[in-house]
N, C-alpha and C positions, 0 to 999 in steps of 0.2 A: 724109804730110808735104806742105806746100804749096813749089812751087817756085817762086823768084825770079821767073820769068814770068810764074806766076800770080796773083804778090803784085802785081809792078807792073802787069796788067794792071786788077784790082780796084783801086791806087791810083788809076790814070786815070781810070776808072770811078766814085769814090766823087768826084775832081774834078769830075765833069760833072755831079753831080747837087747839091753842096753850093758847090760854088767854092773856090778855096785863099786865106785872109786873107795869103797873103804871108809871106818866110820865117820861121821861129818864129827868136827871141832866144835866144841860149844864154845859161844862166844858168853855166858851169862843170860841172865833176866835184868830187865829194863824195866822198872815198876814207872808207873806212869803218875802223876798227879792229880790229888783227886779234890775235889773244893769243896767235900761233904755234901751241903741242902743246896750250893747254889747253881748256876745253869748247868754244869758239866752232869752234877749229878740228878739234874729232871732229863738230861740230854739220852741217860743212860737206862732210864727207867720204862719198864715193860710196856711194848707196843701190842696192838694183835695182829700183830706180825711175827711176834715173837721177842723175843728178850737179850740185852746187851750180855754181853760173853762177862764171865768174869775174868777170863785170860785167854787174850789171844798168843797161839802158839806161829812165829812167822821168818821162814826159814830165805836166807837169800847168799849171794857168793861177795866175798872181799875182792872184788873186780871195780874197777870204773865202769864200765857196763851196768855195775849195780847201783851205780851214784843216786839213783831216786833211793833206793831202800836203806844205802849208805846213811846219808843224811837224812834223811827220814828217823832214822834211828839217835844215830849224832847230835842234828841239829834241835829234836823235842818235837818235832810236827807231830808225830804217828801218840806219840805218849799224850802230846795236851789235846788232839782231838781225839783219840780213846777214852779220856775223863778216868771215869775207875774202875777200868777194865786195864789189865796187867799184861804189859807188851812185853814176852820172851821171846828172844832172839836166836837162832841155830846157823851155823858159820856150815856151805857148803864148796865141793871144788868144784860141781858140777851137776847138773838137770835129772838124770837119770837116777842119782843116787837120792838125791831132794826131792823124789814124786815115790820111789819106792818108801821112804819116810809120810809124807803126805798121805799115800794110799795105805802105809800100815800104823795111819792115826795116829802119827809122833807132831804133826805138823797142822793146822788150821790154815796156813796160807803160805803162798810160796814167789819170791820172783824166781823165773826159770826162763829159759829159753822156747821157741815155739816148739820145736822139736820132742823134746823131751816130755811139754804136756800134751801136746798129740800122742806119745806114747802110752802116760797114765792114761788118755782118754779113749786110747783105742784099747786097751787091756782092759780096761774097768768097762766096755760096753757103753759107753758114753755115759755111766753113771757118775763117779768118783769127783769132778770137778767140773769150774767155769771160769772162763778167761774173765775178767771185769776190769782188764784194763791193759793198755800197755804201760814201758814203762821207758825204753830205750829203740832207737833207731840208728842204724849202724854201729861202727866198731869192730869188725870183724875182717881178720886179712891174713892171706896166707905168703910167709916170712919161710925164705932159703937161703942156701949157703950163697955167697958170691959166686957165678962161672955158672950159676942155674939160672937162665936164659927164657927157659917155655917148657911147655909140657915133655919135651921129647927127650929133653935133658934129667925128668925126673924118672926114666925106669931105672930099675934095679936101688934105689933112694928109698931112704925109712925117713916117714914122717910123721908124728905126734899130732893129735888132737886131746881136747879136756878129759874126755868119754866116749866112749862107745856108746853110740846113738843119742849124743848130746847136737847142739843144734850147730857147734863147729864141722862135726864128726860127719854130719849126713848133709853139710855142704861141700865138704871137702871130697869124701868118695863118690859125688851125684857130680862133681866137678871132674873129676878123673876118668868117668864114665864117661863124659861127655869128651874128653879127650881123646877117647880111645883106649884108655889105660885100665887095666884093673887091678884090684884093690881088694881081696880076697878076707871074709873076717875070720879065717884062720891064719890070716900076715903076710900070706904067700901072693902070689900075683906080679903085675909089672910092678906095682910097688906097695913096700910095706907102708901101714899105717897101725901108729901104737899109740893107743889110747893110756894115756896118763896125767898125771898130777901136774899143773900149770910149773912150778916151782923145779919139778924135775927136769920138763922139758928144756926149762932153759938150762941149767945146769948141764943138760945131756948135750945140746948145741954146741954150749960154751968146751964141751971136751973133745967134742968131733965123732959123738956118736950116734947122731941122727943129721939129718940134711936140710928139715924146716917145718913146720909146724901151722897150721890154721887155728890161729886164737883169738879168742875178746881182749879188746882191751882190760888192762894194762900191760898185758904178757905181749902182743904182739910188739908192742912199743919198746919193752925194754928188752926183745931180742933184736931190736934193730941198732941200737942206742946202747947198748950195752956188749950185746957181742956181734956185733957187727954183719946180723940179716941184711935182706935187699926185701924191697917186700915186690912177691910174683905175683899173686890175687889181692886184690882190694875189693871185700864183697861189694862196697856199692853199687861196684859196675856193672854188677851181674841182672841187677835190678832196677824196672821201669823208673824213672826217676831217682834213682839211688835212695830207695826207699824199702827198707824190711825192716822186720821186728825182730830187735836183737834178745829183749829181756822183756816179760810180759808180767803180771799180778795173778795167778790163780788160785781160787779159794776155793776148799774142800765143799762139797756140793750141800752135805750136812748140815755144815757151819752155817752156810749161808741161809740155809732156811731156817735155823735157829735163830739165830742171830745178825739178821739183816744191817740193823743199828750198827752193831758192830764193823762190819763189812763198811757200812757207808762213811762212820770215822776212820777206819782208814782210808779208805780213797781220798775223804777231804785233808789229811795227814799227807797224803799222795802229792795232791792237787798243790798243797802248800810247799813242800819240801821242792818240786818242779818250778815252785813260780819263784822262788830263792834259788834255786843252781841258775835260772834262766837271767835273772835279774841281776845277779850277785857272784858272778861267774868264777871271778878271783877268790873271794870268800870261799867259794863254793869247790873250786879245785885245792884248797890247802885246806879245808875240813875234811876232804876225803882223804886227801894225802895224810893226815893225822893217824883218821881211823885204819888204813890201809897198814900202818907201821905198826898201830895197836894191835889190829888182827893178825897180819902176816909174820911181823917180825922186821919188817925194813919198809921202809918211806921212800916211793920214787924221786928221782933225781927233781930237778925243776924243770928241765927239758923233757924228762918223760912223761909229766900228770900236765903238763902243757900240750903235750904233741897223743896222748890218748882221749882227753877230752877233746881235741878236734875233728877228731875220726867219729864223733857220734853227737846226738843230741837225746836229750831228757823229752820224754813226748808221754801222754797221758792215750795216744792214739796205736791201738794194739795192731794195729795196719793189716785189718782182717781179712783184706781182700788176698792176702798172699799168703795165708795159712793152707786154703789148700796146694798152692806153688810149693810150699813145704812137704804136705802130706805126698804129693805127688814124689818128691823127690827122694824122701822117706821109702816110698815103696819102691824107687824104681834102683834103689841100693840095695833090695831085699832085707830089710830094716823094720819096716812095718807091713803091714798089711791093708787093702783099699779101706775104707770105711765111712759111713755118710757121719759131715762135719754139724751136720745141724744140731741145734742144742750146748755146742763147744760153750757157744759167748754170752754170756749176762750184761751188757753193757746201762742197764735202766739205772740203777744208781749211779755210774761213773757221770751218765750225762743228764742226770737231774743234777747232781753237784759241779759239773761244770757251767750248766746254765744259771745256777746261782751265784758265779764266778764270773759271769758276765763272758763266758769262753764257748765257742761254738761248740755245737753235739762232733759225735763222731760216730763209725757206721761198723755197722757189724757184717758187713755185707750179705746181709738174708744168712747169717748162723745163726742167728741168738732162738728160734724156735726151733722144734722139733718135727 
């Protein structure tokens, strides 16, 4: 069991190497329904395994990228398969700042980016947490001024990412590197890169103070569509089949042994909330476009929750074969440090609950022991 010292000492630690966006927005608590003596509440009742949570604490970002955890929330999945256990909700802009919450015990479970839980995971000593699921596959693309052309056009160019050492952040500088360029994380180099607030970046675009930005959806879309980017990177390319994990499930390592039960309602809360965005696509893009306005402040256009749900899809498959492609990349921006990935992934519950779903397993590609 990790103890609160060890938790905050790894928070501080996972600060120094990604930076904290400042404090996350709460979005409330989502109390879940509960049917007293009948199935929900034998559902809920102590296993020796351990025992259903009485409150799950589960932190994720106001992005389409996060449309599982979105509707999950929105639509009732996560609440009616929790039963009477109490789903609260934590609104973040970014990975780094949602794992130093998580490792300093604000949080029970997280969507994040890969990136960013490779970092809790390399900081915590491979204790602090375990992937048990994906959640998204692409969405991610990096957006410039018009007259930026290629790489050779971006020196002496300041460009925005979510975070520093978010899972934008250390594609976009492992990208640059790859160009030949560098990217200095004191700003200096061939080119600047400034780590901020989705909401600024575009703002800062829109005034002609930065040159372009590597975002998750819905931010990439509505600098193209709104202030008139080009898009220069479209991550898919970069990868074997146009396949990585943009947004993943991590659940505090803790939690999970306490409360297995718990863990496994939500994945089937997961599982549900995927097979409705997947089934129910239009539904599915104007319930999140709802929550998006609730949480943010403004409702993307129809052409932008159109044109960023097609840049990804809802996937239950945490695409593990390309976490260490991450970690690799992580390190070779001097971002992280090597570290053996074994142990990262818990995938046993996701695919007993998908094979009850009648939905093939999925692979943890030899992480899940240690």
């Amino acid at each position: 069991m990790i103890g609160i010292k060890s938790l905050l000492r790894s928070a501080v630690a996972l600060g120094a190497v990604a930076g904290i966006a400042g404090a996350a927005a709460a979005c409330g608590s989502s109390k879940s329904s509960s049917k007293g003596a009948g199935s929900d509440a034998k559902a809920a009742a102590v296993t020796s395994a351990g025992s259903a949570a009485s409150e799950l604490r589960l932190g994720y970002f106001a992005n389409v990228t996060h449309a599982t955890a979105v509707v999950g929330v929105a639509h009732g999945d996560f609440a009616k398969a929790l039963g009477t256990t109490k789903l609260s909700t934590q609104i973040y802009n970014a990975g780094p700042a949602e794992m130093t919450a998580l490792l300093g015990g604000q949080l029970d479970a997280a969507y994040v980016g890969p990136s960013a839980a490779l970092s809790a995971f390399v900081q915590s000593h491979g204790e602090a947490l375990k992937i048990v699921a994906g959640a998204t596959t692409g969405g991610a693309e990096l957006v410039v001024k018009p007259g930026i052309d290629g790489p050779a056009d971006l020196k002496k160019k300041v460009l925005a990412t979510p975070q520093k050492g978010n899972t934008q952040d250390v594609a976009l500088r492992f990208w640059l590197k790859q160009q030949g360029l560098t990217a200095n994380a004191d700003g200096t180099g061939d080119v600047s890169v400034n780590p901020q607030d989705n909401a600024t970046t575009l703002d800062q675009f829109k005034a002609g103070r930065i040159d372009g930005a590597w975002l998750p959806e819905p931010w990439a879309s509505r600098l193209v569509l709104e202030a008139g980017a080009k898009v220069l990177v479209d991550e898919k390319d970069l990868w074997p089949n146009g396949q990585f994990s943009t947004t993943t499930l991590v659940v505090g390592s803790d939690f999970l042994k306490k409360h297995p039960d718990s863990v496994r309602a939500l994945i089937d809360g997961q599982i549900a909330a995927n097979q409705w965005i997947t089934s129910s696509a239009a539904d599915a893009q104007q319930l999140v476009n709802e929550q998006l306005k609730k949480l943010t402040g403004k409702a993307l256009t129809d052409e932008e929750i159109k044109r960023s749900f097609s840049e990804q899809a809802a996937t239950n498959d945490p695409q593990a074969a390309t976490l260490q492609t991450s970690l690799d990349h992580a390190v070779a921006t001097g971002l992280l440090k090597n570290t053996d990935l074994h142990g990262i992934f818990d995938l046993s519950i996701l695919n007993a609950e998908l094979a009850k779903n009648d939905q093939p397993a999925v692979s943890d590609a030899g992480l899940s022991k240690k």
